[in-house]
C-alpha positions, 0 to 999 in steps of 0.5 A: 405557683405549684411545684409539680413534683414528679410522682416518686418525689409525692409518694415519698413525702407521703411516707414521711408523713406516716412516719412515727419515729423521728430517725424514719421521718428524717431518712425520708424527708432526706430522701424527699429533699433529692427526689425532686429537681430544684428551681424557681417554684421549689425554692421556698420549698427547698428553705422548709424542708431543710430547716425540717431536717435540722429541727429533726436532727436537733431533736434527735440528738438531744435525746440522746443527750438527754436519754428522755424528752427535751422540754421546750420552755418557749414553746408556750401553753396557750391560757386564757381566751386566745394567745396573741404573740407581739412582734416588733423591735426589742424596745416597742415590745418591751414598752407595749408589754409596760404600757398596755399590759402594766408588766415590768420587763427586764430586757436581759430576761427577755433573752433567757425565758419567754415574757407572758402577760395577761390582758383582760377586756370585757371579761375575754382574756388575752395571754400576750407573749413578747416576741422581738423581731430585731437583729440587734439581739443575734441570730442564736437568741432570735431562733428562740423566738420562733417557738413563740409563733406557732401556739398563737392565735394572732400575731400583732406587729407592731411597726417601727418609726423608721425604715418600717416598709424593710422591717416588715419585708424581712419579717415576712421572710423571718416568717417564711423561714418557719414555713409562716404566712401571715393571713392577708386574704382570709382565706381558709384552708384545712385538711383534716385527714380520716380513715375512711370516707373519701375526700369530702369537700365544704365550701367553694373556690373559683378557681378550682374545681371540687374535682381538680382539688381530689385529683390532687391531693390523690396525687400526694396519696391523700385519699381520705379526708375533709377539705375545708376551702374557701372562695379564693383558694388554689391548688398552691394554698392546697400545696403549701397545707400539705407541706405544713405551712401555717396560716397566721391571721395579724394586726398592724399597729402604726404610728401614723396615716402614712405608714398605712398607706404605704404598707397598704400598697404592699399588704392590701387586705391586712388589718390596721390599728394606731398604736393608740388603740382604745382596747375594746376596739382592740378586742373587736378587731381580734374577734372579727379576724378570728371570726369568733363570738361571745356568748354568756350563759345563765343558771336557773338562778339568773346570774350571768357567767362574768366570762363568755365562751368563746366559738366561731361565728355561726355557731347555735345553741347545740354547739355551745351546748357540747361545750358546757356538758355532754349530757346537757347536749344529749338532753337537751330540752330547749333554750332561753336566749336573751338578745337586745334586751329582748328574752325567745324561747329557742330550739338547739340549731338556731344560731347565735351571735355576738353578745347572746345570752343564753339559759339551757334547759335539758331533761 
């Protein structure tokens, strides 16, 4: 349900998010959190911006310590194609980095430095960072964790044998604690703010009308930007991007059939995949969540790159172009695509899918 925040309560939180020092975005987020009466809809709201609060005050105090920039190492650097973060008790993780990945962990350094493993399929690299969800290991060392969450692209979970519905329930909480959802509905909602141009809207909702969506986010004193929605959207998914919650799209892995028809009982749209999972399966299931496409590019010599370049699905032959080289964007000529065995001579915005190869000729 949305908040329904008074108006002095909105136009603080507009400050703070302008704020550029850390001590000024503190004092209004403080502000903020006293401005607006709590209850049953304010709740989750209420855990975000306290723990908002803390991480600042932590922060501030560091670098006063420190008379510099504090160095997160478990805020990993994503490499390679696309970062998956792994999830699960202390000992699946530890055996799937060892079975799936080929890399030796020792459980006591998993405590003292993020584990970063590289798998490679079909020629996409994957960065895998393990990530234990386990309260054997303490509340202090679980918080580190937490950093490994917010660069990743997916998050796999992998489930427990026993007492596995629990598990994912306190999980999703762990989850929330760090202003995290995990994608279920696949829905998408973005706002990227501009300068000027007014609140510009792509897509459609059918439950919410283009102008109900402006007059709302004016209301948060957003008057400027472009809103990228989707057909399931709500003013409360509008509500929870403004206060910074992060959508994260995830893979269960299960042991067997029963697990799935419980968890699906509770998570209907989440994807599933047994535990025993042929790794191209698994590649084809991260690109159709992330909703991207491979695509191959071949020089004038005929050799075909080894690894494609990565881009969302319904992208054309101009987008891949600005990826390659700027100059080879503005002049560019036209293209030669190969699919299915098959060679067309194409213009920049024909679209491309899965698998394309393609040969860009500019002046």
């Amino acid at each position: 349900m949305v908040t329904n925040l008074p108006a002095k309560a909105r136009a603080i939180w507009a400050k703070a998010m302008m704020a550029k020092e850390p001590e000024e975005k503190l004092e209004l987020l403080k502000q903020f959190y006293s401005s607006f009466p709590k209850h049953k809809a304010t709740e989750r709201l209420e855990v975000q911006i306290k723990r908002q609060i803390k991480k600042l005050e932590e922060e501030i105090e560091n670098k006063k310590k420190k008379h510099g920039k504090v160095i997160n190492i478990w805020n990993v650097k994503k490499e390679g194609d696309i970062q998956i973060t792994v999830i699960g008790e202390i000992y699946d993780v530890i055996d799937f980095f060892e079975d799936i990945i080929g890399l030796k962990i020792n459980q006591f350094e998993v405590y003292s430095r993020p584990q970063v493993g590289t798998l490679k399929i079909n020629s996409v690299l994957l960065q895998m960072l393990l990530c234990p969800f386990d309260k054997t290991i303490g509340a202090e060392k679980q918080k580190r964790f937490s950093n490994l969450l917010y660069n990743a692209d997916l998050l796999l979970i992998i489930l427990p044998k026993n007492n596995y519905i629990n598990y994912l329930g306190e999980l999703i909480e762990w989850l929330h604690e760090y202003n995290i959802v995990l994608n279920i509905r696949m829905k998408e909602v973005k706002i990227e703010r501009t300068s000027v141009g007014g609140i510009r809207i792509v897509g459609r909702s059918k439950f919410v009308s283009e102008e109900e969506i402006k007059n709302f986010l004016r209301e948060y004193h957003i008057n400027n930007g472009i809103v990228r929605i989707s057909i399931g959207t709500t003013l409360e998914d509008l509500e929870a991007i403004i206060f910074g919650q992060i959508s994260k799209p995830a893979i269960i892995l299960y042991d067997d059939e029963k697990q799935k028809i419980d968890i699906k009982n509770i998570l209907m749209d989440i994807c599933f995949l047994n535990k025993f999972f042929e790794k191209k399966l698994f590649l084809d299931k991260i690109l159709e969540i992330l909703g991207i496409i491979r695509v191959y590019t071949r020089g004038k010599d005929g050799i075909i790159a080894e690894r494609p370049i990565l881009v969302e699905r319904g992208k054309m032959v101009i987008d891949v172009a600005k990826i390659i080289h700027k100059e080879m964007a503005e002049n560019f000529l036209y293209a030669k695509l190969i699919r299915n065995g098959n060679e067309i001579k194409v213009g920049k915005y024909f679209p491309l899918e899965d698998g394309d190869i393609i040969e860009i000729r500019s002046r």
